[in-house]
C-alpha positions in Angstrom: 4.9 -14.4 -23.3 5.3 -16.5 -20.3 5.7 -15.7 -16.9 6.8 -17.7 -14.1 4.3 -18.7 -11.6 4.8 -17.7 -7.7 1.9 -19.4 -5.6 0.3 -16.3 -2.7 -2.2 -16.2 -0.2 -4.4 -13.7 -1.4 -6.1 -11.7 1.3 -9.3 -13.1 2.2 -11.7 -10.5 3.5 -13.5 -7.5 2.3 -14.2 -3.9 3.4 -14.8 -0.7 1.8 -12.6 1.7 0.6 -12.8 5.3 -0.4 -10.8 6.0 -3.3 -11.2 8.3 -6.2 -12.0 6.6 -9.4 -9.2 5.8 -11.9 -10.2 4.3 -15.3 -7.3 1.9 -15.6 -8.9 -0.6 -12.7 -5.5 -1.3 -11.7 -5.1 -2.4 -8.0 -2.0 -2.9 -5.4 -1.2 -4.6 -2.3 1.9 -5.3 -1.1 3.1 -9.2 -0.3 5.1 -10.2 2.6 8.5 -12.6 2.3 8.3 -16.1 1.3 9.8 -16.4 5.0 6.3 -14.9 6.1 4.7 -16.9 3.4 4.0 -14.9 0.3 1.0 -13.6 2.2 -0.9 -10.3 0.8 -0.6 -7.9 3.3 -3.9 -5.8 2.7 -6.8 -5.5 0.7 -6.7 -4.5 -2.3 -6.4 -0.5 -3.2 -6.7 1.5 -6.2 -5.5 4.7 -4.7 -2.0 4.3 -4.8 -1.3 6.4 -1.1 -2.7 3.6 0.9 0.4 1.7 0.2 2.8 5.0 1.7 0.3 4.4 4.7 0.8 1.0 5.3 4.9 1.1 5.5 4.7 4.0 7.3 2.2 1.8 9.8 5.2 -1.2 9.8 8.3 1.4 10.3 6.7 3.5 12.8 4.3 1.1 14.1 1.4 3.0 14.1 -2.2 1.9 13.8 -3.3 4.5 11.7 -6.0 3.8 9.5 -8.0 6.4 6.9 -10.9 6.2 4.5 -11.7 2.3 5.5 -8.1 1.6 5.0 -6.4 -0.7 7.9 -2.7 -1.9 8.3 -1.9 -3.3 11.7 1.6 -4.1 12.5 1.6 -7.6 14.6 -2.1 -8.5 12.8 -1.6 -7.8 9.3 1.7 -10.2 7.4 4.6 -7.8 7.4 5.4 -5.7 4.4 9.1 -7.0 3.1 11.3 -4.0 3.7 14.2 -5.6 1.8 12.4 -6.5 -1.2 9.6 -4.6 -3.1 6.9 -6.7 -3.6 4.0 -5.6 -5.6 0.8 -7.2 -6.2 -1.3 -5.8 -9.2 -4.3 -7.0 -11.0 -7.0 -4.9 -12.7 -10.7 -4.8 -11.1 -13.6 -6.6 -12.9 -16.0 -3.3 -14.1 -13.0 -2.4 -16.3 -11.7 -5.4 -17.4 -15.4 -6.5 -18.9 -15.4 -3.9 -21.0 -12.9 -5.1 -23.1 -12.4 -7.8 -25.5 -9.4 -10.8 -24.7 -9.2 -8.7 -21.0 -6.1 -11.3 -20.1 -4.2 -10.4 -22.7 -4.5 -6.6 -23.1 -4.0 -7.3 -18.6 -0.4 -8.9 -19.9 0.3 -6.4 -22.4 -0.1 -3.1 -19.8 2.1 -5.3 -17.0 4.9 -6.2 -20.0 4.8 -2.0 -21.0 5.1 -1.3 -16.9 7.8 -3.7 -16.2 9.9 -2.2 -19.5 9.2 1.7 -18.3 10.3 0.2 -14.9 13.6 -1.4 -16.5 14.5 1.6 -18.1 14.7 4.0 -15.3 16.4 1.4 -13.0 19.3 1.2 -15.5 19.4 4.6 -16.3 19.7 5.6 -12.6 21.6 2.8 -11.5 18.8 0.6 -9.5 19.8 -3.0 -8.9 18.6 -5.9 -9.0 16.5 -5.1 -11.6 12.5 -5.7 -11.4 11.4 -9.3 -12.5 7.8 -9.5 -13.1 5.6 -12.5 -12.9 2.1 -14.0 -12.4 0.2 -15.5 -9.4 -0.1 -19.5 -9.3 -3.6 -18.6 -8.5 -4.9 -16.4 -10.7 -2.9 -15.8 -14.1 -4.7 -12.2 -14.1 -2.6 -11.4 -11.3 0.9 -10.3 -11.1 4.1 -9.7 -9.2 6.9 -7.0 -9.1 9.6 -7.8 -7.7 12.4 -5.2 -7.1 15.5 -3.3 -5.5 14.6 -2.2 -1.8 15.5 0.9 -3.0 11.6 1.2 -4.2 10.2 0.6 -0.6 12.6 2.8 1.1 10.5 5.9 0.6 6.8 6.5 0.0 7.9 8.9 -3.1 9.8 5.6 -4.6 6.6 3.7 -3.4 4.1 6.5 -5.1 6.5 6.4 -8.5 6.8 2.7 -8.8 3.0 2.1 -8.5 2.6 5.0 -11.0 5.2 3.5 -13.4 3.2 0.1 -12.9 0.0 2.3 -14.5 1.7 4.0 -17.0 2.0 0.1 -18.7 -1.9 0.7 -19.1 -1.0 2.7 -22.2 1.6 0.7 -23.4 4.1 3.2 -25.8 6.5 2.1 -27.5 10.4 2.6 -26.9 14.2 0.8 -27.0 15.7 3.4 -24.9 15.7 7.0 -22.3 15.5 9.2 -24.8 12.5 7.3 -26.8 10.9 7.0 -23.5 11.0 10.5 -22.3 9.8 11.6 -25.9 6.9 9.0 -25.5 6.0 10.1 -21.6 6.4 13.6 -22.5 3.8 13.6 -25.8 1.3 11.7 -23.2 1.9 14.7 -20.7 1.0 16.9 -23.4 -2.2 15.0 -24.4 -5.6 17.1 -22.9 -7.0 15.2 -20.2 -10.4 12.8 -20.7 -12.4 12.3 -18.3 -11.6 9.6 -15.6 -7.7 9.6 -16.8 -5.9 11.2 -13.7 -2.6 9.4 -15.1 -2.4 12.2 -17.5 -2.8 14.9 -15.2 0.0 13.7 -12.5 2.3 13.2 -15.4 1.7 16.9 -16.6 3.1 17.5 -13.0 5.5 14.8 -12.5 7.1 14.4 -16.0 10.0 16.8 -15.4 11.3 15.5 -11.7 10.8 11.3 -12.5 14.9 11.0 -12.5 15.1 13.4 -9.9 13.5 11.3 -7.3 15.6 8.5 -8.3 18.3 10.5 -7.9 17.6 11.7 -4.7 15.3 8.3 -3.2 18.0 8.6 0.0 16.7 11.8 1.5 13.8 11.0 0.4 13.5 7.8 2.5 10.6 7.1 5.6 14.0 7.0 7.8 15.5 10.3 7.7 19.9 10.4 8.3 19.8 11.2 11.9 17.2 8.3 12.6 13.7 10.0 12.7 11.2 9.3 10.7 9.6 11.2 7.4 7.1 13.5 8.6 7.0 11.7 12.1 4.3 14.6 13.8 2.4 14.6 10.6 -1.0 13.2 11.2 -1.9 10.6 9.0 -4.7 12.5 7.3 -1.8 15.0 5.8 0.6 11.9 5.4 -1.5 10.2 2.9 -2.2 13.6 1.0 1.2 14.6 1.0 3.6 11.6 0.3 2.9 10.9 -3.1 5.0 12.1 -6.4 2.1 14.7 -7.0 2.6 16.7 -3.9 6.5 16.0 -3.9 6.8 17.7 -7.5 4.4 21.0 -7.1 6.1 24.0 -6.4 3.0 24.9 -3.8 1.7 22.8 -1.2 1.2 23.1 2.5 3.9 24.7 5.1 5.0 20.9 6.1 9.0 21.5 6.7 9.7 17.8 5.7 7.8 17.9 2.3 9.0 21.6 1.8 12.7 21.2 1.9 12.3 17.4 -0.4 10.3 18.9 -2.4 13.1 21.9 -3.5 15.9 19.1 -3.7 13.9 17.3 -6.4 12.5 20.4 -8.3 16.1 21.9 -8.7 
């Protein structure tokens, strides 16, 4: 298949980040507006709740910044709050293991982007994602979707876990085909390395649920304060993401307690 070509800026420098290993070597980073020039707006992550930190960095403007991970407001190219716009490529120690790498790359990213289709037209999410690749590197691509996935850092944390899902690219033609398919993978035992199967275990019964309720859910709260606003960011990156949202335990944090009952019920 072939994808149309968007030409980025990729971002240029390094740093270290501390991230727990995931054995997919997928990574993220969000891109700015082609106003702001189709910039990256980050280095590259694996762990998935750098990317909650950096909008909540842009909305709040904060300068927060945990386990090497820096988003500046005014230095960094904005993140585009009325598009999402995902970056995702796979790093090299995983993609060198494998035979044809590009391809079995495109095939994951063409099993994310149908998983993505499906729960936007199922819970009504428009426009619907269009996916392509980088004019700069084929082996990267781009998500494009409904602001509705940037409005939240749950959304955010379930739309980059959708992405990663594509890594074990089932097989469906509709919901009910997918749910079967996601739940038998919930079921599997867990190998070593694959933490996708163990935050499915957890998230598989609540993924419609967020959806369904991604407006309380968002980083700007109905009366005009912000998600978890005295939170410190330490707790915020630990706490934002579909895991923490979906277990029936987790700390005494009144935002994450009361969201986390509305999507559990």
């Amino acid at each position: 298949m072939k994808l149309r070509k968007v030409k980025v800026e990729f971002w240029k420098s390094g740093g270290h980040l501390s991230e727990i290993y995931q054995s997919t070597g997928f990574k993220y980073a969000f891109l700015s507006s082609k106003a702001d020039g189709y910039k990256q707006c980050h280095p590259w992550v694996k762990c998935r709740d750098f990317l909650n930190d950096a909008v909540r960095n842009q909305i709040a403007g904060r300068n927060d910044n945990i386990y090497g991970f820096f988003y500046t407001p005014g230095t960094n190219p904005p993140i585009d709050l009325s598009t999402m716009r995902m970056l995702v490529k796979r790093d090299v120690d995983a993609r060198k293991q494998e035979e044809n790498a590009s391809e079995n790359t495109l095939q994951m990213m063409l099993s994310a982007i149908a998983i993505i289709h499906c729960v936007e037209r199922y819970s009504g999410i428009k426009p619907i994602t269009r996916l392509y690749t980088t004019a700069e590197n084929s082996d990267a691509y781009l998500f494009f979707g409904s602001p509705d996935w940037v409005m939240s850092p749950f959304m955010v944390s379930l739309y980059s876990f959708l992405i990663r899902l594509g890594a074990k690219k089932i097989k469906f033609t509709n919901r009910d085909e997918l749910d079967t398919e996601l739940k038998k993978l919930s079921d599997q035992p867990v190998q070593y390395g694959d933490n996708d199967i163990s935050y499915l275990k957890i998230v598989y019964p609540y993924i419609y649920n967020i959806v369904r309720e991604r407006k309380r859910l968002g980083y700007i709260k109905e009366d005009g304060t912000h998600l978890m606003a005295k939170t410190d960011i330490s707790s915020f990156h630990n706490y934002t993401g579909i895991v923490a949202l979906c277990k029936d335990k987790h700390p005494n944090i009144p935002d994450l307690k009361s969201l986390s009952e509305s999507v559990r019920k």
